[in-house]
C-alpha positions as CSV (number, residue, x, y, z in Angstrom):
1,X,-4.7,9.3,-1.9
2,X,-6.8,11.6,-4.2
3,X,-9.5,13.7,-2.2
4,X,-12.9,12.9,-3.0
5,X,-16.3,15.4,-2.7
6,X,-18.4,14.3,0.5
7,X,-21.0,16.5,-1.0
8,X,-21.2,13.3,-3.3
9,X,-22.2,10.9,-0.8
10,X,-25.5,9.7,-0.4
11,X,-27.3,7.8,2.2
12,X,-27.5,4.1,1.2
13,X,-23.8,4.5,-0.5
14,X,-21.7,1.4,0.3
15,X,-18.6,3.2,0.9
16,X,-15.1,1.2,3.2
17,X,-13.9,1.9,6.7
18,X,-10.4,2.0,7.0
19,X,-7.8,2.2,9.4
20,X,-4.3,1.2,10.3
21,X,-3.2,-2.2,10.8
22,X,-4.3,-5.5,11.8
23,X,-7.0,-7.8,10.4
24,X,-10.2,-5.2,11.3
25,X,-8.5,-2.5,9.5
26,X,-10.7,-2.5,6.2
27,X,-14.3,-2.7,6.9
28,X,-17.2,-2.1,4.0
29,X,-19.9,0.5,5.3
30,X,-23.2,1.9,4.4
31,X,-24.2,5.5,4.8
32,X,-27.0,5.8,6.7
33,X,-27.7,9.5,7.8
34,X,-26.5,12.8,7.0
35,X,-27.5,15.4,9.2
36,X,-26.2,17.9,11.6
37,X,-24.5,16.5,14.6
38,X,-23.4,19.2,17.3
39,X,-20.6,18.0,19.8
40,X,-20.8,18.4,23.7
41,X,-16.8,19.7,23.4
42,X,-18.3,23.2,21.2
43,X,-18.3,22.0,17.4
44,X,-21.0,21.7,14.9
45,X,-21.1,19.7,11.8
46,X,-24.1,21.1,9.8
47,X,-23.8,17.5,7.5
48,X,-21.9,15.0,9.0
49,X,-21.7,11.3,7.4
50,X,-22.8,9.0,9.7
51,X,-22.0,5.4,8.7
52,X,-22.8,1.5,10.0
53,X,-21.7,-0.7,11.0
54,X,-18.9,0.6,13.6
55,X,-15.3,0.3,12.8
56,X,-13.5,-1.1,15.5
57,X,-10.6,1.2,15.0
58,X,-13.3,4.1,14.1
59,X,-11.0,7.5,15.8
60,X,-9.5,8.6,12.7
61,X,-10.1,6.1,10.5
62,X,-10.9,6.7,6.3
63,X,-13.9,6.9,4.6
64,X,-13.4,5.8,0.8
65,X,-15.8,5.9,-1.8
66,X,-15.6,3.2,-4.7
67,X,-13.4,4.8,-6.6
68,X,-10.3,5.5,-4.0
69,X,-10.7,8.6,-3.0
70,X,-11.0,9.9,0.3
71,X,-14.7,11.2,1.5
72,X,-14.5,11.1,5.5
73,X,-12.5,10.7,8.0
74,X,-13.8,8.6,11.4
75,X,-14.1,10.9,14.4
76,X,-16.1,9.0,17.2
77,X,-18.9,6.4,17.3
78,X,-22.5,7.2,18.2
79,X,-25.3,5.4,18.9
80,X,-28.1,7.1,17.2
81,X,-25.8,6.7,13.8
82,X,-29.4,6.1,12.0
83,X,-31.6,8.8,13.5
84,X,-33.3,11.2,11.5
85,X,-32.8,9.1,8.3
């Protein structure tokens, strides 16, 4: 799969979820933050891609734009995904 630019996504972009397997494995998404998210285990992501609604299978699942290529990849679900919009 070609890489995409994440720098290119844009809140409001309807982008999919997808993951391995099963019938939950493609899900459409909306972007709906980007902002700095800083994890308890001692990483910061100064512009992380916060997305909605959750994939079920969201730990390492792919972000892909409309064109195929790969933007993000799923790390962990939040519940403030929309904060600071």
């Amino acid at each position: 799969m070609a890489f995409g630019k994440s720098a290119e996504v844009k809140v409001e972009d309807r982008e999919l979820a997808v993951s391995y397997g099963g019938e939950d494995a493609i899900d459409p998404v909306s972007v709906v933050a980007r902002r700095a998210y800083a994890g308890s285990w001692e990483y910061l992501l100064e512009d992380a891609i916060f997305t909605a609604p959750p994939h079920p299978r969201w730990s390492g699942a792919a972000l892909i734009n409309r064109a195929g290529n790969l933007v993000g990849v799923g790390s962990l679900m939040v519940r403030d995904a929309s904060a600071g919009r």
